[in-house]
N, C-alpha and C positions, 0 to 999 in steps of 0.2 A: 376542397381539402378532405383530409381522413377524417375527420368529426363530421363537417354541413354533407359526405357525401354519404356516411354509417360507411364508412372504410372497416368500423371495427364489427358489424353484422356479418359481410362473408369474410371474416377472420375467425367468427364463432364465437363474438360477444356478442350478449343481447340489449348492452346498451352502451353509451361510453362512460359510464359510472365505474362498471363491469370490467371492459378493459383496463380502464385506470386502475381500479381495485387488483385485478387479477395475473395482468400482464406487466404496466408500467413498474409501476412500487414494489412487487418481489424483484423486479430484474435490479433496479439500484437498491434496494435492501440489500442483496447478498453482496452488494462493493464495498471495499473497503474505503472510509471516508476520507482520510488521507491522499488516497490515489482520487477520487473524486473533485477535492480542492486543487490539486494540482492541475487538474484537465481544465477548470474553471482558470485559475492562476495564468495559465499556457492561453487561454482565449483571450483573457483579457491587457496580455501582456507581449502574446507574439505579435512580431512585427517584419515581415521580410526586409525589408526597405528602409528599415532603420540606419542599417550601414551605407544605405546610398543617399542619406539625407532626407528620406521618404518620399526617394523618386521607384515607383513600382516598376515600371518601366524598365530603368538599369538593373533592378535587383533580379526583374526576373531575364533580362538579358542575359545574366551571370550562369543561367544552369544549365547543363549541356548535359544531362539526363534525358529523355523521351520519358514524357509525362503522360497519364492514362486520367483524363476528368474525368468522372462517373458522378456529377450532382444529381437529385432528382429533381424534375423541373417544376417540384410543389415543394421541395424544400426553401423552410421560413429563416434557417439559420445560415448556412451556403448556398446564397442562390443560384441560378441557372445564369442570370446574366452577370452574375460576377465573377465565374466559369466561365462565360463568353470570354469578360473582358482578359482574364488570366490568359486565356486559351490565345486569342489573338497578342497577348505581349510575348509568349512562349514562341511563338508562331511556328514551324514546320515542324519543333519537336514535340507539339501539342498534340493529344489525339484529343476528341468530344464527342463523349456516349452519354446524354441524358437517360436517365432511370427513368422512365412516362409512368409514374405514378402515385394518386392521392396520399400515400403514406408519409411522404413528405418527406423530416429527415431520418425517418426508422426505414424507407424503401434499401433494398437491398442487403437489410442487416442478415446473416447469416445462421444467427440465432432466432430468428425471426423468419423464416420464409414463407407462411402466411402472409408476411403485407409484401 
């Protein structure tokens, strides 16, 4: 992972005290707290499959969008294989691009293109 591999040394921390200190804590310092609890609020309370009894399955049979996964496959919060398992209930309008990289779930942040 980005800590046991120093992900945060060729990011240009010289330790992960450093990162934490420098990178992590100013990026949520400048958010507003309000919008914060509500993204916590939204995880802990979204449910796709609530309306189909909490069959995933049906709920994701229902979308007829083409979906784009991009998990990264060292992410601890969305993982890879529960991407899989999404990806295969979506089935044909699924596409699956793992992100290959230690940063976990900051890989492909935008604001970030260091990790």
């Amino acid at each position: 992972g980005w800590y046991t591999q120093r992900g945060y040394a060729s990011a240009g921390f010289e330790c992960a005290e450093a990162f934490v200190r420098d990178s992590y804590l100013p990026a949520f310092a400048n958010c507003d707290a309000d919008d914060l609890l509500s993204q916590i609020r939204t995880w802990r309370h979204a449910d796709v499959s609530r309306h189909t009894g909490g069959d995933l399955a049906a709920a994701l049979g229902r979308v007829r969008a083409r979906v784009l996964l991009m998990p990264c496959d060292e992410d601890r919060y969305f993982t890879l294989g529960e991407a899989q398992h999404e990806a295969a209930l979506l089935g044909e309008r699924a596409t699956l691009r793992p992100i290959v990289s230690a940063a976990g779930h900051r890989a492909g942040d935008p604001h970030r293109p260091e990790l």
